[in-house]
VOGU-3710 file (C-alpha; in Angstrom, 3 decimals, decimal comma):
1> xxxxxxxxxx> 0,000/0,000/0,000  2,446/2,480/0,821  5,478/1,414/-1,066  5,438/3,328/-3,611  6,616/6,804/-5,007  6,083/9,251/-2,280  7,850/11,806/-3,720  4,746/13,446/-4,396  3,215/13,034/-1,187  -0,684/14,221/-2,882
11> xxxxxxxxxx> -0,501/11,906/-5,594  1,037/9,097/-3,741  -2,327/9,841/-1,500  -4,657/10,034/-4,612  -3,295/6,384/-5,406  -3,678/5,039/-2,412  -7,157/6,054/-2,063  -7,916/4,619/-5,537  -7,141/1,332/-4,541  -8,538/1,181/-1,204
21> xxxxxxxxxx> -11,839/2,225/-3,047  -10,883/-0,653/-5,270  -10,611/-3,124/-2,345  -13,294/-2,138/-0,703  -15,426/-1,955/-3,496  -14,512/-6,237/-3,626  -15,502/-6,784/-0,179  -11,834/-6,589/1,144  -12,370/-4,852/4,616  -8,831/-5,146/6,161
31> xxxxxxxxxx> -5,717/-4,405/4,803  -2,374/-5,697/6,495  0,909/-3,601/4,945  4,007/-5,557/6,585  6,353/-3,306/4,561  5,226/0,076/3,938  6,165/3,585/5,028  4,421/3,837/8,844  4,320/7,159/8,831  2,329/7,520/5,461
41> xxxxxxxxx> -0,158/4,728/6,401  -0,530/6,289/9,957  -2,075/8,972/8,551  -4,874/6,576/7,346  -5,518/4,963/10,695  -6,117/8,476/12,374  -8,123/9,255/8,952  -10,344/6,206/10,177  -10,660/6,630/13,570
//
């Protein structure tokens, strides 16, 4: 999920958002990202809570 570009922090975000649309769209309901950038996906957990 977070493993790629973020270079472009915005764009990185727009990605991400398109395929957790994507998954969730499919019924996938819980994502587990054992090598992606913590800080970057931390911002989604305090997005969700």
């Amino acid at each position: 999920m977070a493993a790629i570009d973020l270079s472009d922090v915005d764009r990185a975000r727009g990605a991400t958002d398109k395929i957790l649309d994507n998954m969730l769209r499919h019924g996938i309901t819980t994502v587990r990202d054992m090598g992606g950038n913590a800080p970057y996906l931390a911002q989604y957990k305090e997005d969700i809570i």
